[in-house]
Each structure stands twice: as structure tokens, then as C-alpha cells.
N, C-alpha and C positions, 0 to 999 in steps of 0.2 A: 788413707790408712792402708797400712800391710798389713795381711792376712796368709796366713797357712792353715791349709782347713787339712786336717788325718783323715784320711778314710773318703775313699770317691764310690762306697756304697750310694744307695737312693739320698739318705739326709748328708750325707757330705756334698755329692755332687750338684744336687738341687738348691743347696746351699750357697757353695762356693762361685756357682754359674750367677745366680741373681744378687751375692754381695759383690760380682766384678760387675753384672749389670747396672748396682748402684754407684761405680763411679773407683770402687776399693780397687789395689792391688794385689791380687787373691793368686795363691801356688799351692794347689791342692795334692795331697800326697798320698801313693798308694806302693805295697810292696809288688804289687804284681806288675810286671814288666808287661807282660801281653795286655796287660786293663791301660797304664798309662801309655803302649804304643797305639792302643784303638782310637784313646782320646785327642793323641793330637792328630791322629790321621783324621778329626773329626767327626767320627764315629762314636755315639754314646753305648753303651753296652745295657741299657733298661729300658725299656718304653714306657716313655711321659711325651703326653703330646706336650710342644712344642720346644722341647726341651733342646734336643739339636741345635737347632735354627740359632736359642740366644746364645747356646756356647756357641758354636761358630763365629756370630756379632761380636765378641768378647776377648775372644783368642784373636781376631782381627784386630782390634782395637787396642790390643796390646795390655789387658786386664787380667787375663784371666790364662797361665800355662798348667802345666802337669809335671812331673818330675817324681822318680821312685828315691831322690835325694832328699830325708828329712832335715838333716841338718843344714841342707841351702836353703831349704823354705824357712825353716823357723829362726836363722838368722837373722834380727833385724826386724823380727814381726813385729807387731803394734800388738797382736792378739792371736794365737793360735787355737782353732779349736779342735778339738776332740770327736769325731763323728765315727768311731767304729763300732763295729756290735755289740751288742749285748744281748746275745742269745739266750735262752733260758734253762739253766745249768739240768744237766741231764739229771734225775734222781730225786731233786729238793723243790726243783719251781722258781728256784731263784734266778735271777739276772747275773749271766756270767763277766763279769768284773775282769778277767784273766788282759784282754785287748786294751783296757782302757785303763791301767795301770801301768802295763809293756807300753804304751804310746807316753804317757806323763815321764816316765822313768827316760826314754830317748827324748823326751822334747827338753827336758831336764838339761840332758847335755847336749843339746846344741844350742841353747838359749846364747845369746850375744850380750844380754841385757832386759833393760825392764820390759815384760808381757804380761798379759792379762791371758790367764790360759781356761780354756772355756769349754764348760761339756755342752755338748752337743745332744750326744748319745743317751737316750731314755735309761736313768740309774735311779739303785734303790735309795732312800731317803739316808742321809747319813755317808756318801759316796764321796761326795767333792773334800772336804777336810780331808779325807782319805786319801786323795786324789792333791792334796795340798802337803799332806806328808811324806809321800813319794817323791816329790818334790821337793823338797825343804832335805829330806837325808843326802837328795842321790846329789844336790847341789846348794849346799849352805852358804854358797856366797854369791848366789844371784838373786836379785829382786823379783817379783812375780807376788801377782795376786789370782786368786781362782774365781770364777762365776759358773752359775750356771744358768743355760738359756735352750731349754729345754724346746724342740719345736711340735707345732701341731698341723704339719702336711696332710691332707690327702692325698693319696694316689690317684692318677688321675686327673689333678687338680691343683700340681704344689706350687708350679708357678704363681697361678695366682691367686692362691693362700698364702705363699712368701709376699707376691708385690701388695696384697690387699690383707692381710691380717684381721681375725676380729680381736686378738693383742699379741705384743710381744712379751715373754715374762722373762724377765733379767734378775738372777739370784747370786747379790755379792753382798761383804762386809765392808766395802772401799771405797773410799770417795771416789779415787783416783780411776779404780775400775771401770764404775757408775763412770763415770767420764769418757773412757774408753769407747764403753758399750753403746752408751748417749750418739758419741759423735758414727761410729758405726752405722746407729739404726736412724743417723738425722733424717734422710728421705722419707725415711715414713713418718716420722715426725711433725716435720714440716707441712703433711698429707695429715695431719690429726688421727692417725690410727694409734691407738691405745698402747704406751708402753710401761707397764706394771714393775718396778724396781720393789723387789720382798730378801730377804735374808734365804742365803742359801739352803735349807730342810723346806720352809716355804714352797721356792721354785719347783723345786724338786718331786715335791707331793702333788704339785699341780697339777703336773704330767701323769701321774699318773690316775688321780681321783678322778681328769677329765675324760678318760680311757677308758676310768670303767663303769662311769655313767652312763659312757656312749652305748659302751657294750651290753650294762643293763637295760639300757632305751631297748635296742632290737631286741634283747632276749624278752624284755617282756611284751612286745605287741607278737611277739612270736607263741608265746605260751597263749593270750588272749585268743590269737588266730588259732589254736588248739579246741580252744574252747570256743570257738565259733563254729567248727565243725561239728559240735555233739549239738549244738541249739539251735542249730540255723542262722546265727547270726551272720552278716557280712564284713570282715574284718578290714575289705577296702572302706567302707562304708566309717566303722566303727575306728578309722583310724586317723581319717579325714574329720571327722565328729571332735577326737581327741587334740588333735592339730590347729585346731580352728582356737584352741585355747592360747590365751598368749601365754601362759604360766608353764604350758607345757612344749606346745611348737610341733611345727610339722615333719621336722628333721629327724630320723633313724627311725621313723617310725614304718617303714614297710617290710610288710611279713616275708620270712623267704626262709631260705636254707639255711638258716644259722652265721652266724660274724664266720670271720678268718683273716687272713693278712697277718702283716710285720708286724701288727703293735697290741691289738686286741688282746688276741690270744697269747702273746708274751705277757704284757701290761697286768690283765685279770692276773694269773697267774702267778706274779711277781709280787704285786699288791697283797695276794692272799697270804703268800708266804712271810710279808714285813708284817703281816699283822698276827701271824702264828709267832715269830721272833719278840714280839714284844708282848704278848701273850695279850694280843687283843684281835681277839679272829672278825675278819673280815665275812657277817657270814653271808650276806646280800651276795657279794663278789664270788665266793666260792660254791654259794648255790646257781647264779649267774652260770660260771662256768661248768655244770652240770646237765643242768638245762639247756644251754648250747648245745654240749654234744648229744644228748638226747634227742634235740632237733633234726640235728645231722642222720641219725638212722631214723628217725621219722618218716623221712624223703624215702629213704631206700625202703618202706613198707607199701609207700604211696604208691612208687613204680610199681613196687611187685604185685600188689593189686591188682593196679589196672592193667596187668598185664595175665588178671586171673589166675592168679596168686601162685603164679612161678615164672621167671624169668629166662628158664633152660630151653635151648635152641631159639630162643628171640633175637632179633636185631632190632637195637636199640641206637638211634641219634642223640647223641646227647650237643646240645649248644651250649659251648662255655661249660671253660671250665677255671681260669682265673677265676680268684677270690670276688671281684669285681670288675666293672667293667674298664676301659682304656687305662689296664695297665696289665705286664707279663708276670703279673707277680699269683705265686704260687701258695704263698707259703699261708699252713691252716687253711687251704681252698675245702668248702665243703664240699667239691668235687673230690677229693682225695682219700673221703671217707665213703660217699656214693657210688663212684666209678668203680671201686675196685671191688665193692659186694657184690653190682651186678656182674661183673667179670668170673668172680667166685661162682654165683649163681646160673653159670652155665650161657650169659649173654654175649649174642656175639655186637662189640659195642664200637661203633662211631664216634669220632668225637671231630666238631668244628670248632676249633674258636682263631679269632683272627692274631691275636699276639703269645697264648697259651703255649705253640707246640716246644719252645725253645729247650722251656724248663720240664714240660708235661712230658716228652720221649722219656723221660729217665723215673717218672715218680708215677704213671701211670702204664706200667708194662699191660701187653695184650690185648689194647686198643688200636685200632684205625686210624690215621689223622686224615682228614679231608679236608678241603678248602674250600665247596660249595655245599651249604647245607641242603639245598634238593637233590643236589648226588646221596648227600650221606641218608635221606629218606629215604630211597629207593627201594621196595620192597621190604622197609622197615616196618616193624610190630608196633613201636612207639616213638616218639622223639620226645626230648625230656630238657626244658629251656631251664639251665642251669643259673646263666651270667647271661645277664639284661645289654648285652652289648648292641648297641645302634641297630647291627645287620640284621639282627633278630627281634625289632621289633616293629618291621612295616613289612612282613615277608607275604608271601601271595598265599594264603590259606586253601584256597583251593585247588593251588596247581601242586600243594606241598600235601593236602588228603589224596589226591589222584593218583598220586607217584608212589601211595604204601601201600604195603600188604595190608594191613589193619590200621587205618585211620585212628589213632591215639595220639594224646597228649597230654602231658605234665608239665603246667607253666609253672613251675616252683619259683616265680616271680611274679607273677600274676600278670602280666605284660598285658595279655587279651582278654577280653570279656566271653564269656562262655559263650553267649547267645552267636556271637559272631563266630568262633570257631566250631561251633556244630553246626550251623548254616552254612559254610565253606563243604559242610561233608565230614567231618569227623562223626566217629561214631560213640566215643569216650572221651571224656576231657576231666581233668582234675586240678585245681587249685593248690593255694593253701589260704585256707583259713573261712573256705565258702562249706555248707552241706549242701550238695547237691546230689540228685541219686543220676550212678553212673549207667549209661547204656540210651540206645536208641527212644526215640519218643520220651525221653525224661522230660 
């Protein structure tokens, strides 16, 4: 099959790499001239492990090129899809639609003939028909049908969530489509991984009710972990308890600093809005997304606490500050709401994380960037484990209390067990979601 994927963001590029790794002839397009010269110089512009490595394999093998020419890619495609943004329209909450219109309107004309033109890109329920009419005005005399195939990547992880799916969801009205998409996704097929064929508003909705499930999972073993701190209860304890159920599962259920990323925090937000439009409020989702940010300044009361409830003239380590861990991605990091209070609050602030600094020079002014988190200790008040990233969670506890002015700690992931971080020598340690009384001999 030929393939032209729009848009070498995260889900275009993650995309288009692993459909040339199934065997397609994939030409993924982008307007930016410096993004498609870094690609073929081999160079990926996001950190995803292993991601490199298969484009490389793939551009070798003659699968998989780049080109800022749409009309040469979509030429002759079997199937073009759609992957560029949809950010979340400033003022309303909605999903900005503006990208993913201008891309149907250009694919429109340089169609050669019959495609199956395909979102990619997370839209609000009711988008592709839309997205089919753009099409149908801007060229009433070419064939084409629409789908949509909404994906569910992790960061971190998309490779092989693309190669190992727990489904594929494919939203068309057409046999012929269905056909298209079929022979597309035959590899996983063939692998018995689950591929779900629904009517276009279906797919659509999928993507996002699964979004804000997810997003509900964390916010509430987060609110729980709230309430574990007024009762003594243990929220690692009480979440493991919860996990062990099959109905419910062990997944998104660890307490921490509230969601963020690409989709969450658009997703939530998008959802609440299609259900204020159809005058059915979403109100689980939009208290969800309340709670969250409530979470988020939570964290910043915890620091300032343990830091004897002011943060002015302190140096603070913060580790991580990506939304999560192996990957550079910024966007809704709960460090973005943290960082910049203590910064306000008079702290003079560290920050380590090993792929963070690209994006974080520009979105967290008047921080330090260092690259060995016992440097960034050094004669520090606190250090504050933001993002659970590998480096920081086998670190040497006692050579990292020796090295500060005031042995403290904020695992706001819970990385370490208490016991073990005040026997290394810390003198304060704080959680989320434990009561513990803070100070020496507790």
C-alpha cells in the first residue's frame, strides 16, 4: 500500500515510521523545511526510545522518505492520513479544527484518484463528515471515502503500542474503505490483535471517552491519596488493594502530581466542551479537570511546607520535569505549574531531567539546568522528585543527604519508602498520599 501521512508531529511520525516498518510505502509530509531536512539527515526531532533506530531501518530499505511536497506524496496514495494538531482552541476548550481542514482542502487537490483519506488526529465527534465536505466542495469530481482511526500511543511507549495494540479502532461507512484499512492493518491481523470496524461518530467518541477515563483513573486515586493523608491511610498500600481487582486493574492508578501531556489535558477539556454543545455536560470530566489542577498546587504547598512554610532564599533540586518519564514532552507538565511558584516564591531552583531541557529553557525562565543531580544537591534546602525517570530512582540516598544543606525530600511519586530515605540521613521527607509526622525521630 501507499501511504502519505500530513503532519511528522509525535502521532504522524510514530505512525508513518511503523506503517513503512510493516512493509507500506509511507511519504510523510511536513511544511517545515528544517523538520523534513533533520529527518532525512536521520535525525528525529522528539525523544521516543527507539524511534531513530526504525526510521533509519526504513529510509534504508526504501519504505519510508519525507518530503515538504504534498501534492507528490498524495499522488497515487492508497490512503492518506491526517495527523496534524489539534490544539485546544484558546477561549472555548475546543479542539482547534483550523490544521485539519487546510490539510483535507490541499489533499483534496492533489488527489490523482481514489483514497481513503483518514484522521488520524484526536477530533471532536461529528469532524470527519466535516472533513468529508471539504472534500466533496473543494473537488467534486474525485472519488475518496473518509475514516477515522483514531490512535492510542503512549509516550514513551508508542512503538510498541503501534506494533502490540490492545485494538485498532477503524471508523468508516464503506466497504471499500473497510478494505483499504483491513489490508493496511493486515500485520496485526494476522498477530490476532483486535481490530474494531464502528461507524464514523463511534470511533471518534472512542478516542476520547478512553482519555478521560484514563484521566479520571489518576485524578481519582489522587484525590483518595488526599484523603489518606488526614487518616493515616497508605495510598501505595490502598492502591495496590484497589489493582489487585480485576474490574478495576492496576494501571493509572499511582498517586502523583496530577495528569499533563498532548492528550489528557486537551482530551478532558474537549470532551467537556462537546457535552456543554449538546447541552449534556460532562460533569465527571469537568470536575476531573478541576481536581487536577487542584492537585497541581497541592504539590506547591507540600514544598513550601517542608521547607517551613517559605521557600525565599532556598535552593531547591527539582528532578524532572517532563510530564512523564522517556519522553521530551512538555506540554501540561505539572512541573509548569510547580516550578514557576517556587521561582515566584523567592527559590533559587535546580532543575535535572535528562531529555526536559530542549523545550523547558523557554517555558520555565529563572531556573538552572544541570545534568548531574548530586551537583544540583549541593548545598541544597530540598530536592523535589518530580518525573519518576530511571536516573532517579536507584540514586545513592546517602551520598545525595551529605551533599545538602538541609537533607529534605519531596518524592511527589513516591519512588522511595520513607524508612529508607531517613536512614540514608534525611531529616524531612514527604510523600503523596502517606500521613506521616515530619522532622527528626518521627
Amino acid at each position: 500500500m501507499k501511504i502519505a501521512m500530513i503532519g511528522t508531529g509525535y502521532v504522524g511520525l510514530v505512525s508513518g515510521v511503523c506503517f513503512s516498518d510493516f512493509g507500506h510505502e509511507v511519504v510523510c509530509v511536513d511544511k517545515n523545511p528544517a523538520k523534513i531536512e533533520m529527518l532525512e539527515g536521520g535525525r528525529v526531532p522528539i525523544y521516543e526510545p527507539g524511534l531513530d533506530d526504525l526510521m533509519v531501518k526504513n529510509v534504508e530499505g526504501g519504505r519510508l522518505s519525507f518530503t515538504t511536497d504534498l501534492k507528490k506524496a498524495v499522488a497515487g496514495a492508497d490512503a492518506v492520513f491526517i495527523a496534524v494538531g489539534t490544539p485546544t482552541r484558546r477561549g472555548d476548550g475546543h479542539a482547534d479544527l483550523t490544521y485539519v481542514m487546510a490539510a483535507a482542502e490541499e489533499i483534496a487537490n492533489a488527489m490523482t484518484g481514489y483514497a481513503v483519506i483518514v484522521t488520524k488526529s484526536t477530533v471532536p465527534v461529528g469532524t470527519n463528515p466535516q472533513v468529508a465536505e471539504v472534500v466533496r466542495k473543494t473537488r467534486p469530481d474525485i472519488e475518496f471515502d473518509v475514516a477515522s482511526n483514531p490512535e492510542f500511543l503512549r509516550e514513551g511507549a508508542a512503538i510498541d503500542d503501534f506494533m502490540r495494540p490492545d485494538r485498532v479502532v477503524v471508523g468508516t461507512t464503506s466497504e471499500k474503505a473497510e478494505a483499504v484499512m483491513g489490508e493496511i492493518y493486515r500485520p496485526l491481523f494476522l498477530r490476532e490483535f483486535p481490530i474494531l470496524y464502528t461507524d464514523l461518530e463511534t470511533a471518534e467518541m472512542i478516542k476520547y471517552a478512553a482519555n478521560a477515563f484514563l484521566a479520571t483513573k489518576i485524578t481519582f486515586i489522587n484525590e483518595i491519596a488526599r484523603l489518606c493523608e488526614k487518616t493515616g491511610a497508605d495510598i501505595k498500600h490502598v492502591s495496590r488493594g484497589m489493582g489487585l481487582d480485576g474490574r478495576i486493574g492496576n494501571k493509572f492508578l499511582h498517586a502523583g502530581p496530577g495528569y499533563g501531556g498532548s492528550c489528557f489535558p486537551k482530551d478532558t477539556a474537549a470532551l467537556a466542551r462537546i457535552g456543554q454543545d449538546y447541552s449534556c455536560p460532562m460533569e465527571i470530566v469537568e470536575t476531573v479537570i478541576k481536581v487536577n489542577d487542584d492537585i497541581k498546587r497541592r504539590m506547591i504547598e507540600k514544598v513550601v511546607d517542608l521547607c517551613g512554610g517559605s521557600v525565599n532564599g532556598k535552593t531547591i533540586a527539582i528532578y524532572g520535569v517532563t510530564f512523564k518519564p522517556n519522553t521530551d514532552d512538555m506540554r501540561e507538565a505539572p512541573a509548569l505549574t510547580i516550578v514557576p511558584a517556587l521561582v515566584g516564591g523567592g527559590a533559587k531552583v535546580r532543575v535535572v531531567d535528562p531529555q526536559g531541557k530542549r523545550e523547558g529553557e523557554a517555558l520555565l525562565p529563572g531556573v538552572s539546568w544541570m545534568d548531574d543531580a548530586y551537583a544540583a544537591a549541593e548545598k541544597a534546602d530540598c530536592v523535589v522528585i518530580l518525573t519518576e525517570w530511571n536516573e532517579f530512582r536507584a540514586l545513592d540516598l546517602n551520598k545525595l543527604a551529605a551533599t545538602m544543606e538541609t537533607a529534605r525530600m519531596a518524592d511527589l511519586r513516591n519512588i522511595y519508602a520513607e524508612k529508607d530515605v531517613r536512614k540514608a540521613g534525611f531529616a524531612e521527607y514527604v510523600g503523596v498520599g502517606s500521613r506521616r509526622p515530619i522532622g527528626v525521630g518521627a
